[in-house]
Backbone and ligand atoms as CSV (ligand in chain L), in Angstrom:
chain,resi,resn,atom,element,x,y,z
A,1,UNK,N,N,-13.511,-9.325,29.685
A,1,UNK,CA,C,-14.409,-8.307,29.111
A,1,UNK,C,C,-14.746,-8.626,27.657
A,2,UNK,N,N,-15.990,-9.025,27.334
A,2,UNK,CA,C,-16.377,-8.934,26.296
A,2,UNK,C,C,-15.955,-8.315,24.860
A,3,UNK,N,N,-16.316,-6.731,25.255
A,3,UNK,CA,C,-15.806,-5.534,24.218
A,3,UNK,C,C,-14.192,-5.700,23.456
A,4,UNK,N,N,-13.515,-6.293,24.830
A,4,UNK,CA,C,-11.620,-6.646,24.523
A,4,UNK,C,C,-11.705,-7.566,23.516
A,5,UNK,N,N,-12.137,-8.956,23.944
A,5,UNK,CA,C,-12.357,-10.140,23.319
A,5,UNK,C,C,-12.531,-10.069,21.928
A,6,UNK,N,N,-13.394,-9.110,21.667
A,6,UNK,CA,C,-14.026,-9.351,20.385
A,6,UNK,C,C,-13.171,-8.150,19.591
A,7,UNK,N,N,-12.917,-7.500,20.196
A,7,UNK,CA,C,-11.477,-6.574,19.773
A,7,UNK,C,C,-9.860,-7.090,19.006
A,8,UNK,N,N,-9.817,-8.087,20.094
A,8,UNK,CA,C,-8.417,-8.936,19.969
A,8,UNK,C,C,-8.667,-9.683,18.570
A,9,UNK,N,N,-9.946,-10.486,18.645
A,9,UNK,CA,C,-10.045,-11.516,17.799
A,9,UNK,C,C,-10.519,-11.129,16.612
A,10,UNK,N,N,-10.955,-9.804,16.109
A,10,UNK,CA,C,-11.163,-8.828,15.087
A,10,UNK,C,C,-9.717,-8.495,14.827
A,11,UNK,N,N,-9.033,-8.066,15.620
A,11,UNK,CA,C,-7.783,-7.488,14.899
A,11,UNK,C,C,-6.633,-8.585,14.287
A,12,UNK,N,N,-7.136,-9.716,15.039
A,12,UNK,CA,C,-5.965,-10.958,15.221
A,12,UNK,C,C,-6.698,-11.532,13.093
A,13,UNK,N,N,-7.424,-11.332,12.721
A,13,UNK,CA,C,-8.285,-11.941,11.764
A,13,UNK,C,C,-7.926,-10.956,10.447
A,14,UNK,N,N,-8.095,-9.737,10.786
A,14,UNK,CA,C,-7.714,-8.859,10.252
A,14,UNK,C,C,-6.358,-8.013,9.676
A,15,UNK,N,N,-5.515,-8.824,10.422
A,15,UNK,CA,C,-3.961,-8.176,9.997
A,15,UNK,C,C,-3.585,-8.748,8.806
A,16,UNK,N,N,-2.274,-8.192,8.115
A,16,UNK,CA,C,-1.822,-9.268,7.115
A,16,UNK,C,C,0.053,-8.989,7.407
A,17,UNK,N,N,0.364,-10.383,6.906
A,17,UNK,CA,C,1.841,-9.787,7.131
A,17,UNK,C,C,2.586,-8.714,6.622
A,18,UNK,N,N,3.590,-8.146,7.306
A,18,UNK,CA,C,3.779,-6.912,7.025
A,18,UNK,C,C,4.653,-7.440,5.733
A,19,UNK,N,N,4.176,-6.570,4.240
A,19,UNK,CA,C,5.438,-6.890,3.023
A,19,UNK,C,C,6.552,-6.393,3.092
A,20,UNK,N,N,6.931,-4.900,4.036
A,20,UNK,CA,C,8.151,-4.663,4.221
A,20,UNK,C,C,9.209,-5.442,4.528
A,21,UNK,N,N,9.203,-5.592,6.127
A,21,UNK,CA,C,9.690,-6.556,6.734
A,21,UNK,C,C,9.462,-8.456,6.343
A,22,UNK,N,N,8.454,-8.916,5.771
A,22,UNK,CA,C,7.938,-9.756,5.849
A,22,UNK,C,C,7.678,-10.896,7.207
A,23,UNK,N,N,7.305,-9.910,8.102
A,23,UNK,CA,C,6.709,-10.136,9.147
A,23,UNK,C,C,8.185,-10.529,10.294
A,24,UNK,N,N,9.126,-10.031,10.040
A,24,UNK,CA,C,10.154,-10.346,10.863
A,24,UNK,C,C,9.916,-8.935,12.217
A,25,UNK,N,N,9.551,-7.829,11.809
A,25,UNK,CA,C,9.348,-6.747,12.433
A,25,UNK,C,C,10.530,-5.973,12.623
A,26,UNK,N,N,11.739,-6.462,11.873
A,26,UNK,CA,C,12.631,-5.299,11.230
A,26,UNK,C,C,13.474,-5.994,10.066
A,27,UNK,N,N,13.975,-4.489,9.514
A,27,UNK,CA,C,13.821,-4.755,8.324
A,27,UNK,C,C,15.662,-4.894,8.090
A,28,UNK,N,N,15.862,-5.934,7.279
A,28,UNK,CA,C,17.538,-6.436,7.231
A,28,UNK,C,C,17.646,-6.046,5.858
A,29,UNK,N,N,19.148,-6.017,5.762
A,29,UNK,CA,C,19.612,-5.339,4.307
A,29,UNK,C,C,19.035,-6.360,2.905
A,30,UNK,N,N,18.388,-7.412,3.156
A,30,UNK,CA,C,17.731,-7.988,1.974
A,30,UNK,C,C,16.716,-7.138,1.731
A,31,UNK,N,N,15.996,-6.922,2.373
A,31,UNK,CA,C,14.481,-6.239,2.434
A,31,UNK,C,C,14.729,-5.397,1.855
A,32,UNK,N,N,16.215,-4.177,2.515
A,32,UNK,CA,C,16.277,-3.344,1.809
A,32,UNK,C,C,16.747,-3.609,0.359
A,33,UNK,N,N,17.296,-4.405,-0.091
A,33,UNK,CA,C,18.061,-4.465,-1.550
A,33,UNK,C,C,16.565,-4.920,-2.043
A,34,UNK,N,N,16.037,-5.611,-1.465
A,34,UNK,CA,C,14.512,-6.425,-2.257
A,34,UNK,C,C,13.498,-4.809,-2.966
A,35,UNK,N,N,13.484,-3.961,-1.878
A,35,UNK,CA,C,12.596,-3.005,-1.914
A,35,UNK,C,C,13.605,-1.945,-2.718
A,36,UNK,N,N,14.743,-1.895,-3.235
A,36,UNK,CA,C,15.904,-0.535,-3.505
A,36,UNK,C,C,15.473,0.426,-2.992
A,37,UNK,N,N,15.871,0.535,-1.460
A,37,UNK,CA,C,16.300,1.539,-0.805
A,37,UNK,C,C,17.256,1.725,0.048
A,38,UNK,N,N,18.536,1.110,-1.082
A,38,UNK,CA,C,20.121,0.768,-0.145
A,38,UNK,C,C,20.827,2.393,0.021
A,39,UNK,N,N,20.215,3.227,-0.508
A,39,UNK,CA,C,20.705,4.172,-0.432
A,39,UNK,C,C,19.804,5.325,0.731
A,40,UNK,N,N,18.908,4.496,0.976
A,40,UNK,CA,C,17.584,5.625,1.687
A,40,UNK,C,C,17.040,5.032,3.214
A,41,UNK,N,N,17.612,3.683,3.415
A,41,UNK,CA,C,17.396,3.093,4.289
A,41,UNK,C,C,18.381,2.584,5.197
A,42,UNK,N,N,18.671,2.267,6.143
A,42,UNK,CA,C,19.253,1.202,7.374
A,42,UNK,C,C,18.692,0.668,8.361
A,43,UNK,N,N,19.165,-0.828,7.943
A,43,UNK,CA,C,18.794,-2.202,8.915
A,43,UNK,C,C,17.854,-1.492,10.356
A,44,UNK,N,N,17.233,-2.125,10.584
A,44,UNK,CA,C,16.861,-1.830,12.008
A,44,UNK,C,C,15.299,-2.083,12.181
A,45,UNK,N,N,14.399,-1.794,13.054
A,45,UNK,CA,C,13.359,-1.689,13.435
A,45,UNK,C,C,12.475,-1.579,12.391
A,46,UNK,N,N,11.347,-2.519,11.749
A,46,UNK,CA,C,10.274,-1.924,10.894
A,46,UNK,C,C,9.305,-0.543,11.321
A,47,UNK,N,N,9.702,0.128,10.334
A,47,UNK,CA,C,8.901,1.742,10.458
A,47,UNK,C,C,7.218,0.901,10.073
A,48,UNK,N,N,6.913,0.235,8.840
A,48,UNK,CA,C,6.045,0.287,8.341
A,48,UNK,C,C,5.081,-0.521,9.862
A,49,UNK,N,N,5.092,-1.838,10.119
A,49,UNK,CA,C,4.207,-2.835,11.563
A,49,UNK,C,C,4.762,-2.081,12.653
A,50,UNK,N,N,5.720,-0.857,12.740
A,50,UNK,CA,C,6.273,-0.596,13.515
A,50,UNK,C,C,6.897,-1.910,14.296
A,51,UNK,N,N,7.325,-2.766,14.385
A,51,UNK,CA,C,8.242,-3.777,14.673
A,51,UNK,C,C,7.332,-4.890,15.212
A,52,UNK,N,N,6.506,-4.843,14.611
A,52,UNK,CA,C,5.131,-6.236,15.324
A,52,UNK,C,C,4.888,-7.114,13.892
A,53,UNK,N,N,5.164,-6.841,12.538
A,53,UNK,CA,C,5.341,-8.098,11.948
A,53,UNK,C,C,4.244,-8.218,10.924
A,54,UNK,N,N,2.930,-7.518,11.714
A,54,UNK,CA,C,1.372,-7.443,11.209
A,54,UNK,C,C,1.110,-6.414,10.844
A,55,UNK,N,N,0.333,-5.720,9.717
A,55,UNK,CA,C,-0.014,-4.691,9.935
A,55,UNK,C,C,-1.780,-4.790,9.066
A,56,UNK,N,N,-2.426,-3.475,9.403
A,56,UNK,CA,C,-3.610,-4.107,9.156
A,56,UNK,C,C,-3.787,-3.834,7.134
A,57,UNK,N,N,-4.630,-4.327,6.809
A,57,UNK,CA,C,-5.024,-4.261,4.896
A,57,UNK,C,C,-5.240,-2.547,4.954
A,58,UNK,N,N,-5.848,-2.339,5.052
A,58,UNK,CA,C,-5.944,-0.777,5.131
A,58,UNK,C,C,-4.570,0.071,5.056
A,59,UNK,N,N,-3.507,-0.278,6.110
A,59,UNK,CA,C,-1.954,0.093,5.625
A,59,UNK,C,C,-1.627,-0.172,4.545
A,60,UNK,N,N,-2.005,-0.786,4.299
A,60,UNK,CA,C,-1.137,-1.450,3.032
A,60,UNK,C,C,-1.832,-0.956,1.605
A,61,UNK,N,N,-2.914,-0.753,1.762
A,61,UNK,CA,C,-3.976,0.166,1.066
A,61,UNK,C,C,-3.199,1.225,0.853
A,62,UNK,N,N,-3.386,2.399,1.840
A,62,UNK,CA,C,-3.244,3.751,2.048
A,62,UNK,C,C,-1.538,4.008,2.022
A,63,UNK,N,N,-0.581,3.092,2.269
A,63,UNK,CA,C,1.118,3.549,2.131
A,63,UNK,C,C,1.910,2.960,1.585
A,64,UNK,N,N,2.747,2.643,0.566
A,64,UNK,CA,C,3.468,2.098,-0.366
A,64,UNK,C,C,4.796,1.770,0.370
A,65,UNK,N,N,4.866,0.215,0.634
A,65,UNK,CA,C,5.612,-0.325,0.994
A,65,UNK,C,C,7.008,-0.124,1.163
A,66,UNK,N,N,7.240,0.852,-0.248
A,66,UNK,CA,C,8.632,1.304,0.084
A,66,UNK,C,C,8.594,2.928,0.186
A,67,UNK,N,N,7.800,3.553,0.747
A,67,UNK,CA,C,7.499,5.081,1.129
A,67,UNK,C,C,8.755,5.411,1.899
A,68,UNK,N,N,9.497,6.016,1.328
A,68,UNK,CA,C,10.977,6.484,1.505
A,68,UNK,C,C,11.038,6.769,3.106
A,69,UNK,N,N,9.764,7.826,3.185
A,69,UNK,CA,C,9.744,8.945,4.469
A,69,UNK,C,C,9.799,7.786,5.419
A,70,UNK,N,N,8.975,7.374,5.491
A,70,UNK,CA,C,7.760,6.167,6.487
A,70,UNK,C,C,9.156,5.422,7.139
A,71,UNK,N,N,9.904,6.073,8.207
A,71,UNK,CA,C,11.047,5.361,9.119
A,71,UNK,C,C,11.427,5.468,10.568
A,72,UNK,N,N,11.623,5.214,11.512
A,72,UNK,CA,C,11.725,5.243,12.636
A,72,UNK,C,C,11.906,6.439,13.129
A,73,UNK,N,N,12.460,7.413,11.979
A,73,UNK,CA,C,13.041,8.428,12.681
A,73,UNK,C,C,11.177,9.642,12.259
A,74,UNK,N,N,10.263,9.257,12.203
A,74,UNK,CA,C,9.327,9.806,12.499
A,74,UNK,C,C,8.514,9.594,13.554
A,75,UNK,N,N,7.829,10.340,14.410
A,75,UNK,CA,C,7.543,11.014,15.850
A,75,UNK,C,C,6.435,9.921,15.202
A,76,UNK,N,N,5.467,9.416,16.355
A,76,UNK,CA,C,4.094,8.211,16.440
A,76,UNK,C,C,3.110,9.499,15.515
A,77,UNK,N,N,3.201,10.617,15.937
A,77,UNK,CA,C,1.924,11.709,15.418
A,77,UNK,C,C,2.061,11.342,13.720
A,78,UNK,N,N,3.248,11.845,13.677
A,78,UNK,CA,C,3.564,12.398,12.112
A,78,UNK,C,C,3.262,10.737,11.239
A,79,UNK,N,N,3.473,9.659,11.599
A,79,UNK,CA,C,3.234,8.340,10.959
A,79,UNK,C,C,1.754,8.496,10.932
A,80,UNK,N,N,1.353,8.535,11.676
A,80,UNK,CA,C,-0.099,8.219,11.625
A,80,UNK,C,C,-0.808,9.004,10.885
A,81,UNK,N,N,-0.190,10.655,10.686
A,81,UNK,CA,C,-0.973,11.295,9.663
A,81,UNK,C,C,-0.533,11.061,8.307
A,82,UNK,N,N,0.437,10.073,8.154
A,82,UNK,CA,C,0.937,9.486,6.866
A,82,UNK,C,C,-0.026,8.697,6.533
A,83,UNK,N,N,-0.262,7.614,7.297
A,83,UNK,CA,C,-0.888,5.999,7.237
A,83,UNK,C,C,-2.345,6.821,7.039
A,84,UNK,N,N,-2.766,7.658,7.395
A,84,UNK,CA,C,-4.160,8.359,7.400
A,84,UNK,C,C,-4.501,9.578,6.304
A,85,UNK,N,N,-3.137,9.289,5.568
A,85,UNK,CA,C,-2.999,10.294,4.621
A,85,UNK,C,C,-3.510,11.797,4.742
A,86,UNK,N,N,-3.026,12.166,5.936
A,86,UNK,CA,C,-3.391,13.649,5.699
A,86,UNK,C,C,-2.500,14.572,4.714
A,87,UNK,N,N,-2.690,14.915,3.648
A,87,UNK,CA,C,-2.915,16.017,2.428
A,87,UNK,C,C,-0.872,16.779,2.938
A,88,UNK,N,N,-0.975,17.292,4.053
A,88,UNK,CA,C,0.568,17.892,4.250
A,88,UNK,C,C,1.664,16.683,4.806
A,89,UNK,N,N,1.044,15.796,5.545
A,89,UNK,CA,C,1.994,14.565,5.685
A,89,UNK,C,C,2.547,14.046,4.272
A,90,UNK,N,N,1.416,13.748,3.540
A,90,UNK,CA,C,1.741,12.858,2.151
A,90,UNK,C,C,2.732,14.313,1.821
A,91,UNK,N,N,2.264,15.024,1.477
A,91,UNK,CA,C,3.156,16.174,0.682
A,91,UNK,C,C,4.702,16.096,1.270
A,92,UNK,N,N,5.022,16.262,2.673
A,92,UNK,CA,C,6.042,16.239,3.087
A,92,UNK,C,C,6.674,14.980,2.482
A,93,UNK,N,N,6.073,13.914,2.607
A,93,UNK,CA,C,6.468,12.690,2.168
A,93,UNK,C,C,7.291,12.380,0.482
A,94,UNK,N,N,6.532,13.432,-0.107
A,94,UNK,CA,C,6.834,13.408,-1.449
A,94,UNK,C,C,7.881,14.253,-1.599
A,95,UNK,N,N,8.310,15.194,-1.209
A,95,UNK,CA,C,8.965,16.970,-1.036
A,95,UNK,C,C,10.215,15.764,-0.212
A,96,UNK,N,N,10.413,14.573,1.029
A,96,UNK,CA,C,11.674,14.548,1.516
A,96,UNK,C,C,12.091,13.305,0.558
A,97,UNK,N,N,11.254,12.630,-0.231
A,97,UNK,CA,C,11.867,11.416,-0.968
A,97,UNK,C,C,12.068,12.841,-2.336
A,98,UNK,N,N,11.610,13.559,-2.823
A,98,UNK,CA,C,12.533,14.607,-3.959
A,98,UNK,C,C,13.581,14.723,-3.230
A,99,UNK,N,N,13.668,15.149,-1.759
A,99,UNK,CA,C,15.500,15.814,-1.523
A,99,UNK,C,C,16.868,15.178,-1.305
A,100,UNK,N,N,16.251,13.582,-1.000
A,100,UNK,CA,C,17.116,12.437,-1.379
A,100,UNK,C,C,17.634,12.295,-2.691
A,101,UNK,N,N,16.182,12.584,-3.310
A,101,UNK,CA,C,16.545,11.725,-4.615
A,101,UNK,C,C,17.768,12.965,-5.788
A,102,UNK,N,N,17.354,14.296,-5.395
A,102,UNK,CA,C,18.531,15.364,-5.670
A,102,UNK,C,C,19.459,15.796,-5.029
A,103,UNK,N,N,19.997,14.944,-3.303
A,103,UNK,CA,C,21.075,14.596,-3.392
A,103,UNK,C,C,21.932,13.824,-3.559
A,104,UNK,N,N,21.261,12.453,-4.155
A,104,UNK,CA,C,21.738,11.360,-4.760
A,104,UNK,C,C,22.291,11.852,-5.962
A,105,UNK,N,N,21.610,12.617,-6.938
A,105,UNK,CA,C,21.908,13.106,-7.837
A,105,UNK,C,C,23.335,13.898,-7.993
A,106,UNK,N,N,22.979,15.100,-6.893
A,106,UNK,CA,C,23.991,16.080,-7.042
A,106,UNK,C,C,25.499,15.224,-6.911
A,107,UNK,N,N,25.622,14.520,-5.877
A,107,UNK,CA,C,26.561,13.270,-5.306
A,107,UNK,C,C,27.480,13.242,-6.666
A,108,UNK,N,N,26.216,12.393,-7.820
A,108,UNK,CA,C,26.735,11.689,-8.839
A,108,UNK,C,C,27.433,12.430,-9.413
A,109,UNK,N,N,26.842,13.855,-9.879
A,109,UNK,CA,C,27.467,14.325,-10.858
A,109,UNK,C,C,28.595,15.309,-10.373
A,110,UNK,N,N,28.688,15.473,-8.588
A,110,UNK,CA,C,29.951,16.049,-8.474
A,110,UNK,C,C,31.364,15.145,-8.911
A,111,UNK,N,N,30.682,13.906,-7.889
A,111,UNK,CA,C,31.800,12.883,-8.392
A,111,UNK,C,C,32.050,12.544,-10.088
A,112,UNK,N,N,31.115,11.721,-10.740
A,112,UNK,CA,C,31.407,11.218,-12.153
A,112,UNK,C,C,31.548,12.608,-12.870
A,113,UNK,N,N,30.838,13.597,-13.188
A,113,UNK,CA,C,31.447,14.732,-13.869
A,113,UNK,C,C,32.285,16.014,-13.787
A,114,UNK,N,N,32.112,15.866,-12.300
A,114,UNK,CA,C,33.205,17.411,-11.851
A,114,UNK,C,C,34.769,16.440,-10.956
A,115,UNK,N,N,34.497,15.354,-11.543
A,115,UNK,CA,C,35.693,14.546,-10.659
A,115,UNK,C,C,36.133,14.822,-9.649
A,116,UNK,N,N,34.911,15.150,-8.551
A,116,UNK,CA,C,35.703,15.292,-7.417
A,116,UNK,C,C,35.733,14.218,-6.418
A,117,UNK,N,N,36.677,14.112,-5.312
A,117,UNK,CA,C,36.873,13.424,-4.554
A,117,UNK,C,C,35.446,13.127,-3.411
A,118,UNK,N,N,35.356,11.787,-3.125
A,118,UNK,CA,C,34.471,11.737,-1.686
A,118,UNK,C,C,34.807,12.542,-0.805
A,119,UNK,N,N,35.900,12.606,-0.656
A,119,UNK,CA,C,36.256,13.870,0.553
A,119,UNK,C,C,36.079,15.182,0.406
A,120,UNK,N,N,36.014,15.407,-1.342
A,120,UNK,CA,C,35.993,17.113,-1.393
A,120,UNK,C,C,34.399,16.776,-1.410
A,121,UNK,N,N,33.279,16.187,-1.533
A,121,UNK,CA,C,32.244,16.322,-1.275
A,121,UNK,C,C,31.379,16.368,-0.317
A,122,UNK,N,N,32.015,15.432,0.672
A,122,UNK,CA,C,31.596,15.483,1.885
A,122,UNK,C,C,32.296,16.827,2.356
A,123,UNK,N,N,33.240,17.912,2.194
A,123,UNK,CA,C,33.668,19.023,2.953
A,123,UNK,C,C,33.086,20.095,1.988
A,124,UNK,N,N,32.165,19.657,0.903
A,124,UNK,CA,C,31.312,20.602,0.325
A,124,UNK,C,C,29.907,20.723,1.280
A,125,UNK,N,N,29.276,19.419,1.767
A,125,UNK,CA,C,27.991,18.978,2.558
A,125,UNK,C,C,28.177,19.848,3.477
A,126,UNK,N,N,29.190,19.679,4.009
A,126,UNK,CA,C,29.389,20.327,5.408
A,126,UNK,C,C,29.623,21.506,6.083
A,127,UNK,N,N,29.865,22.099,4.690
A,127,UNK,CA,C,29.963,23.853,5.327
A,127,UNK,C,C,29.122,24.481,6.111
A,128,UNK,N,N,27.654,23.477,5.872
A,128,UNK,CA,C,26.605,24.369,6.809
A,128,UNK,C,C,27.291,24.029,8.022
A,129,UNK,N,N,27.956,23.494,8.035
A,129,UNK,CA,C,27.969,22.543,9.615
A,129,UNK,C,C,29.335,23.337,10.157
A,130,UNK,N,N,30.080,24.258,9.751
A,130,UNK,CA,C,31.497,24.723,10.417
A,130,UNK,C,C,31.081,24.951,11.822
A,131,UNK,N,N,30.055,25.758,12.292
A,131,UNK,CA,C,29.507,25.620,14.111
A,131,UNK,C,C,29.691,24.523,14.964
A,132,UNK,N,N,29.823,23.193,13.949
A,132,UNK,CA,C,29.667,22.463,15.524
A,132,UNK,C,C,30.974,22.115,15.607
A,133,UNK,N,N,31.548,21.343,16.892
A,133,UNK,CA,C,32.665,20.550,17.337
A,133,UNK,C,C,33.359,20.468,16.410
A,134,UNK,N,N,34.508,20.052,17.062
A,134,UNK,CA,C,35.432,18.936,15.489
A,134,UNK,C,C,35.171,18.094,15.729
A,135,UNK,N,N,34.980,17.100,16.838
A,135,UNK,CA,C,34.667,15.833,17.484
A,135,UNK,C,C,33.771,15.547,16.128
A,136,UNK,N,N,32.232,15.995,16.238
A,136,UNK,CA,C,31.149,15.794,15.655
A,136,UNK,C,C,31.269,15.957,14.269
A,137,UNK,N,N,32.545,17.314,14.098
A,137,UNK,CA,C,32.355,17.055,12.489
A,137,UNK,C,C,33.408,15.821,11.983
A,138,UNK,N,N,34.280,15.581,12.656
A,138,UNK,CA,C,35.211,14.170,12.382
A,138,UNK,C,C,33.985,13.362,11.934
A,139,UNK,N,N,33.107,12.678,12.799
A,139,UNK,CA,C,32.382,12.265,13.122
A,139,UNK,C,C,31.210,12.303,11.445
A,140,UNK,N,N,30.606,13.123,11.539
A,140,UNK,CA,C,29.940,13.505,10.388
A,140,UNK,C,C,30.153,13.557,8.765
A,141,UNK,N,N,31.512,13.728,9.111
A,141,UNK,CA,C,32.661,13.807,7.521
A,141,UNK,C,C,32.639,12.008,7.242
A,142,UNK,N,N,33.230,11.458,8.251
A,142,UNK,CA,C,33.521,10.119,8.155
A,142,UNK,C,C,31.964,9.502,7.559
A,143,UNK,N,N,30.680,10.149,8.295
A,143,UNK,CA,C,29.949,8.966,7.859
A,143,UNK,C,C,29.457,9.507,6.369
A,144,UNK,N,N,29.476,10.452,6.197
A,144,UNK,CA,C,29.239,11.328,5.049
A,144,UNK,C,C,29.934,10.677,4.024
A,145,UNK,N,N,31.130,10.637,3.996
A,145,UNK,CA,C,32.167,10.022,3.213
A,145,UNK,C,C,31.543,8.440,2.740
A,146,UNK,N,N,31.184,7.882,3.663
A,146,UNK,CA,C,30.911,6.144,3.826
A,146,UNK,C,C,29.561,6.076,2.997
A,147,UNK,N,N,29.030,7.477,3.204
A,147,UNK,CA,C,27.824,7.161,2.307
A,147,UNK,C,C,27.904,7.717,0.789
A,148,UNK,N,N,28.917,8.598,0.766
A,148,UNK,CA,C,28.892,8.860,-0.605
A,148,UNK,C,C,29.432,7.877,-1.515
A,149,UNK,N,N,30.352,7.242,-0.595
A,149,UNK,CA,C,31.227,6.019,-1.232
A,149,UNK,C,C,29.897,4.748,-1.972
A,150,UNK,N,N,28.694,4.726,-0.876
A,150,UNK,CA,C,28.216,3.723,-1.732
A,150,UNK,C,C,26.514,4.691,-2.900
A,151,UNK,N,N,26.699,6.008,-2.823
A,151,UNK,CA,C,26.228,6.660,-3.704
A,151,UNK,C,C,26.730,6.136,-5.098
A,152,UNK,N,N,28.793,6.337,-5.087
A,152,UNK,CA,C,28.628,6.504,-6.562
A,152,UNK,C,C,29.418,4.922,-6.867
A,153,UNK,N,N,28.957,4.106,-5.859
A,153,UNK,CA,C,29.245,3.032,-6.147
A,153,UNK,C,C,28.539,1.653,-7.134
A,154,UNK,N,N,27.165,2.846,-6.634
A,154,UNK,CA,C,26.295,2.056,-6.887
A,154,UNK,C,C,26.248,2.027,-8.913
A,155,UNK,N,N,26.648,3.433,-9.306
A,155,UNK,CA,C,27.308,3.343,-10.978
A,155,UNK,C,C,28.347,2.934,-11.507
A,156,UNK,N,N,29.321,2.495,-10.208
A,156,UNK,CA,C,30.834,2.250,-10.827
A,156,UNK,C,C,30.340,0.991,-11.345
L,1,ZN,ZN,ZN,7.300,-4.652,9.107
């Protein structure tokens, strides 16, 4: 079919490698240390080519390579109204890289100024959480812990 053809070979002309990943189509802890988002990111699947390596100039235009939000764990809808910048996507986008970035914060200054323990912080996180299991909160404490560890590691 014609219409395909000239489809394929338009898009094939048109991509550029993805700078996230650099065209590997996921993204390994260099990428992340390259881009600093060792604290906001994990290894796995490129969010940005979605795991194809390419993505078109226009992405790369319209979403900033290291856009905190922009990760696997967003639904195909909600990316696309990112990459298309719709007005409440971007906003959300900006509003969940602030709530990282003030609990990175809070992290710091429980630990370095209120000297508290990784453990008394992670069983501060978690109070919302007394409802579920113990299984899950074992579970949750532990990884909680693992991440605060490289929160205030990253100042020691
Ligand atoms: Zn990629």
């Amino acid at each position: 079919m014609a219409f395909f053809s000239w489809l394929f070979r338009r898009r094939k002309k048109t991509t550029v490698t993805c700078p996230r990943c650099l065209g590997k189509g996921k993204v390994d802890l260099n990428d992340i240390k390259r881009l600093k988002m060792e604290l906001k990111w994990a290894p796995g699947r490129c969010a940005y080519c979605n795991g194809v390596g390419k993505v078109a100039p226009e992405m790369v235009a319209n979403v900033a390579v290291d856009e905190a939000y922009l990760t696997t764990d967003l639904t195909n809808r909600v990316r696309m109204r990112l990459i298309n910048k719709d007005p409440e996507a971007v906003m959300r986008a900006a509003s969940h890289e602030q709530s990282m970035d003030d609990f990175i914060e809070q992290v710091r200054r429980l630990y370095f100024a209120e000297n508290r323990s990784t453990e008394e912080i992670a069983t501060i996180y978690l109070q919302s959480g007394l409802d579920m299991d113990h299984a899950t909160y074992i579970r949750e404490k532990k990884e909680l812990i693992e991440y605060i560890n490289r929160v205030v590691a990253k100042d020691a």
